[in-house]
N, C-alpha and C positions, 0 to 999 in steps of 0.2 A: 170574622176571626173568632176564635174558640180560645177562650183562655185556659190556661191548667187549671186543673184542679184548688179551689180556694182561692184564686185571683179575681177582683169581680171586673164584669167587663165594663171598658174605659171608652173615652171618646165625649166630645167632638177630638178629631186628631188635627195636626196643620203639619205642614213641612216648614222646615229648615233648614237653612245653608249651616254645616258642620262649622261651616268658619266663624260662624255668627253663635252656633250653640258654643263651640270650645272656648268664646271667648271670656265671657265672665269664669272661665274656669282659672284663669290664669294665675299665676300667687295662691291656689288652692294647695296645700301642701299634700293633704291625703284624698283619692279621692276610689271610689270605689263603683265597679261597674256590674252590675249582679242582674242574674237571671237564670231560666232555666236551661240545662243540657241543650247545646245545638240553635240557641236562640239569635247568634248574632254576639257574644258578649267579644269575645276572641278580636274580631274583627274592626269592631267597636273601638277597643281599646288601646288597638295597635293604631289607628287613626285618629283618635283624641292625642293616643303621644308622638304624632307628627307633627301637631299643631301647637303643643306645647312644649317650647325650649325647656330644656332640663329635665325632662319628665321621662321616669323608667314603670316602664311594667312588670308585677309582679303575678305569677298564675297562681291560682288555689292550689290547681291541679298540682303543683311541681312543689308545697309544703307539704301538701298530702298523702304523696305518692307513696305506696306501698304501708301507709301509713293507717289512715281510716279518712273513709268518705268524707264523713262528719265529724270529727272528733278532731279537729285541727287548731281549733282556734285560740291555745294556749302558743301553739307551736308560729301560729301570725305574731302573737302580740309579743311573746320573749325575743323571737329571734328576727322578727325584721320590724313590724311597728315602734317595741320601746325603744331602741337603737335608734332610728330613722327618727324620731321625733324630741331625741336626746341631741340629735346635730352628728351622730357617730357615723362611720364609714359600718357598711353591714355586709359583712360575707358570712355567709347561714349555708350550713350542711344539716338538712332535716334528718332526724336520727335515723330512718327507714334507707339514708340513700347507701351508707357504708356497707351495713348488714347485705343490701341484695344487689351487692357489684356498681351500684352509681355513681359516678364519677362526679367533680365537679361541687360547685355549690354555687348559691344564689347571692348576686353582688349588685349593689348600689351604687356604682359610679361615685365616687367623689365630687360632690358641684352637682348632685342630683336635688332639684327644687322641688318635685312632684312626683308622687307615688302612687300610681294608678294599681289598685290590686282588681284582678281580676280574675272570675268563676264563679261557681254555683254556691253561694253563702260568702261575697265577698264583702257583703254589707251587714255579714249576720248583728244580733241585738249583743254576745259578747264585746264586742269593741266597737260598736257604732258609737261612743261618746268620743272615739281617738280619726273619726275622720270629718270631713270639710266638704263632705259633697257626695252623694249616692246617689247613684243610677240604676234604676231598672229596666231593664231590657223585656218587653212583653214580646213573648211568640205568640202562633198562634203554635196547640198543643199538638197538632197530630202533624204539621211542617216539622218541627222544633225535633219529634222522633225521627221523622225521614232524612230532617239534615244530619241529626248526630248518628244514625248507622250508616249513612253512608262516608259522613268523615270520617266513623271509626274503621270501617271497609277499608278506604282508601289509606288510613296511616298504620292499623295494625297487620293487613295484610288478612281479615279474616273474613270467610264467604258469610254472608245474608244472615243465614240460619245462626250462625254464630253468634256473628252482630245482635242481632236481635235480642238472643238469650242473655247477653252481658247487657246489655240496652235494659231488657226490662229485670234484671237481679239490680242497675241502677237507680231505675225511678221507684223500685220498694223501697228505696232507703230517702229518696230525694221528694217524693212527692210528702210523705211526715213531716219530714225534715221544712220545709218550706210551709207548710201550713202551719207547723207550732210556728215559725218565726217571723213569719208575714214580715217581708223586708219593701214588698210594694206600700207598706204604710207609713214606714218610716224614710221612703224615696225623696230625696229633693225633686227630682222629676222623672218621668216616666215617659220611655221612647216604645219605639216597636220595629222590626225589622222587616215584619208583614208588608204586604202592598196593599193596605188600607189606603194607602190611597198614592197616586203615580209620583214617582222621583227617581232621584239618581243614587245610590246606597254609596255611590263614591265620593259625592261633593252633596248631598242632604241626608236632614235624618227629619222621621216624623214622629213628633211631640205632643205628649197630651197635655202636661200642664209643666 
């Protein structure tokens, strides 16, 4: 496996039953699932909050949108972590969704116990004193691009070439972005989504520390 850029590579890895890793997560009230573009986080996080009663997810992607890449993380902490860790009900309209026709806003379920955020800088070093648990998700670097053009293919509707050119205008901004803020150092533990070594991505996940 090929780590990105400023990750250093990891291992011994071992496998685990997801039911066995989400456990100690349980009564974690924030917790955060962070990695690069296309690495598995998405995935990840939607199956950590099956296992966890009460627990909703929140995407980077959906404070950010239209928004800035990187430039979000005032926009996390006013409008959905100080709420959410006040005990308040949080329904959040990111300023960008009004302006460019988005409907809708980001809701917190009432009796919501666990706050799974999730995306590319979900464990950034701005608010990592306000969460209970960070995850990073290691890809390997050159899977990690071929999975996110093709999800973006398959959800934006746009050919290859396309793909591509928004693909790499995004890792100009994401691979900086990640090296100033090395969130793998600050990880409570550190998964991968690679097949370093054989399992089931549906009921395991493999673990390096």
């Amino acid at each position: 496996m090929k780590a990105g850029p400023g990750e250093p590579a990891l291992g011994p890895w071992r496998v685990s039953r997801l039911d066995d890793f989400a456990r100690p997560l349980t009564g974690r009230k924030v917790i955060a699932v962070d990695g690069r573009g296309g690495s598995g986080k998405s995935t990840l996080a939607g199956r950590l909050a099956a296992l966890l009663p009460g627990s909703a997810v929140v995407h980077t992607d959906d404070v950010a949108w239209n928004h800035s890449r990187f430039g979000w993380d005032d926009l996390m902490i006013d409008g959905i972590l100080t709420p959410f860790r006040a005990g308040l009900d949080v329904r959040y309209r990111p300023p960008a969704w009004a302006p460019n026709g988005r409907t809708g806003e980001i809701v917190l379920p009432s009796g919501t116990s666990t706050l799974i955020i999730e995306g590319v800088g979900a464990s950034r070093r701005e608010y990592a004193d306000r969460l209970d648990f960070a995850i990073w998700v290691q890809s390997d670097y050159e899977e990690a691009r071929r999975r996110g053009v093709e999800r973006d293919m398959a959800r934006d509707g746009n050919d290859e070439e396309t793909a591509l050119r928004l693909w790499w205008e995004w890792e100009e901004e994401e691979v900086p972005f990640l090296i100033a803020d090395q969130p793998w150092d600050r990880a409570d533990v550190i998964v991968t989504t690679s097949q370093v070594l054989p399992h089931d991505p549906e009921t395991e996940v493999v673990v390096n520390r």
